[in-house]
C-alpha positions as CSV (number, residue, x, y, z in Angstrom):
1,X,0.0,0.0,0.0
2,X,2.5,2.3,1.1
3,X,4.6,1.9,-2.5
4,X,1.5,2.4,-4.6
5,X,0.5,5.4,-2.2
6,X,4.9,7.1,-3.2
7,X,4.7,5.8,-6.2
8,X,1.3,7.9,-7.2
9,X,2.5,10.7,-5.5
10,X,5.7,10.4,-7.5
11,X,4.6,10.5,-10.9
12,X,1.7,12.9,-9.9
13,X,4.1,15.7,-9.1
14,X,6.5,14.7,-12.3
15,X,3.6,14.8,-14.5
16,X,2.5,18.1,-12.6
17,X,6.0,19.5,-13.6
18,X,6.4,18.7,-16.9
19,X,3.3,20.1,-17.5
20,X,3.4,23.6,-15.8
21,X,6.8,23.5,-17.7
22,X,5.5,23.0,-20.7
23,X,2.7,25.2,-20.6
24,X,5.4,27.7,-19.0
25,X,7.2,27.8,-22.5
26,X,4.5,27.8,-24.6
27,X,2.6,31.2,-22.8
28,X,5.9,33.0,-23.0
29,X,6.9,31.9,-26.1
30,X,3.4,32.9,-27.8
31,X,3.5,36.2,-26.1
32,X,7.3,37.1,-27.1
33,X,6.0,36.1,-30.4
34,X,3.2,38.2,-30.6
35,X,5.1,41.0,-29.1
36,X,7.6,41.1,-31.5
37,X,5.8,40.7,-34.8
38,X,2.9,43.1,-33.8
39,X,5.3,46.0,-32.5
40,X,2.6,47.3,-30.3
41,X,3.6,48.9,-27.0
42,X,0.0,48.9,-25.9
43,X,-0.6,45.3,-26.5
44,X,2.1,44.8,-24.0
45,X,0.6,47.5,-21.5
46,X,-2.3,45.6,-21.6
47,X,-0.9,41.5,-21.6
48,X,1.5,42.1,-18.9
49,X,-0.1,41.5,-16.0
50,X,-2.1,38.8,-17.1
51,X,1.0,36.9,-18.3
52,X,2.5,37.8,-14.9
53,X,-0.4,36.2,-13.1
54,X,-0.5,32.8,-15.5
55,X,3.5,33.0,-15.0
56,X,3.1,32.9,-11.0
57,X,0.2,30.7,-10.9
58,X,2.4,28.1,-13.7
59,X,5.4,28.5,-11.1
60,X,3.4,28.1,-7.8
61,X,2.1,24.5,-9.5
62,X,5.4,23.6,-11.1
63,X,6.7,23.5,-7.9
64,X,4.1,23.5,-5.4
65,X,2.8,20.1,-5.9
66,X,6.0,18.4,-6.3
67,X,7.1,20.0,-3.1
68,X,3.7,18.9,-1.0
69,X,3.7,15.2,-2.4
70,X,7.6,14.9,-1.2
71,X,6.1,15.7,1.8
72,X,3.2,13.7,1.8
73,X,5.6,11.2,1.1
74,X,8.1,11.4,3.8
75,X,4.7,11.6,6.0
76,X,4.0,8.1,4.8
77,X,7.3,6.6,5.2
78,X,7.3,8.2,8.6
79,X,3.8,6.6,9.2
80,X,4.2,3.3,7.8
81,X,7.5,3.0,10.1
82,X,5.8,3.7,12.8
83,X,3.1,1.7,12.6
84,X,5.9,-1.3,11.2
85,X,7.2,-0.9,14.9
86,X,3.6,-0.7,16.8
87,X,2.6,-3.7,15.0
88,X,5.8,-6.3,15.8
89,X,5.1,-5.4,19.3
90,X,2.4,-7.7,18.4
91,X,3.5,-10.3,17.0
């Protein structure tokens, strides 16, 4: 249980990752892109912020949930340890 449990949280916060980085490269990319062909310094006044605010949120999830599920993680090890040692009191 306690395998499938890492190994879940594992490739959750890889996939979580790749993704965010992806969609990372492909915002900024399309917006640099647009930027520079369309020459227009009020299309950048007025996409700024809400490229900021997709490039924080992007971030925040990039790292956020790989961060959490190692900790969810060592919460499980530390768990399942713990309740190793209870139970072969038991036995």
């Amino acid at each position: 249980m306690e395998t499938s449990v890492t190994h879940f949280l594992s490739s959750l916060s890889s996939i979580t990752f790749r993704l965010a980085a992806i969609c990372f490269a492909l915002v900024n990319g399309i917006a640099i892109a647009a930027f520079a062909l369309s020459r227009n310094r009020r299309l950048v006044d007025n996409w700024t912020k809400r490229i900021v605010t997709i490039d924080a949120v992007l971030i925040g999830a990039g790292l956020g949930v790989p961060l959490l599920a190692a900790g969810a993680k060592l919460g499980i090890h530390a768990l399942a340890g713990m309740a190793g040692g209870f139970l072969g009191l038991f036995k």
